[in-house]
C-alpha positions in Angstrom: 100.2 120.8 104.1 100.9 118.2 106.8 99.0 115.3 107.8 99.0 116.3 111.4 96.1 119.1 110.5 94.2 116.2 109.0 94.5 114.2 112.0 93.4 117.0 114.2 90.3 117.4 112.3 90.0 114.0 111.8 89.5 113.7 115.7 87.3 116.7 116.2 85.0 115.3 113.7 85.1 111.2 115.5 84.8 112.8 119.1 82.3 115.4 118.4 79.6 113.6 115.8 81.0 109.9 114.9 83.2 108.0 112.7 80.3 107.6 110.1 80.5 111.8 109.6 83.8 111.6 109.1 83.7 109.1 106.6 81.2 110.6 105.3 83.6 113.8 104.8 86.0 112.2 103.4 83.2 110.6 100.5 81.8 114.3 99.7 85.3 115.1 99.2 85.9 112.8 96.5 88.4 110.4 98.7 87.6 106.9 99.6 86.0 106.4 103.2 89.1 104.5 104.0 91.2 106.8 103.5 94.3 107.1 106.1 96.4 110.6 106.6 100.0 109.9 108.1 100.9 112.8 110.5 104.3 113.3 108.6 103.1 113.3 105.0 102.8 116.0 102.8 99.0 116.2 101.2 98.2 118.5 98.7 96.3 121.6 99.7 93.8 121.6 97.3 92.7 117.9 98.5 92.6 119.0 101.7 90.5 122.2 101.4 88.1 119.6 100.3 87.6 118.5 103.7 87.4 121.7 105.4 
C-alpha cells in the first residue's frame, strides 16, 4: 500500500480530533508515536490495517 493513504488518514484524524489521537493510533498499533509515512513509500498492508 502507498503512503499517500496513510497521510490522508493521518490528516483526517489531526483535523478532526488532534495530533494526540493520532499518536495515540499509531501507539495502539504497535508503531512508535513518532512514526513518519512518506507519500511514495511502500508500507506493508498488514501494518497498515493496524491503523484502520
Amino acid at each position: 500500500m502507498k503512503g499517500t493513504i496513510v497521510k490522508c488518514l493521518e490528516e483526517l484524524v489531526v483535523t478532526r480530533f488532534g495530533e494526540e489521537k493520532w499518536k495515540q493510533a499509531l501507539v495502539d498499533a504497535d508503531l512508535s508515536a513518532s512514526t513518519i509515512f512518506w507519500p511514495m513509500s511502500d508500507l506493508d498492508d498488514a501494518e497498515v490495517l493496524k491503523l484502520i
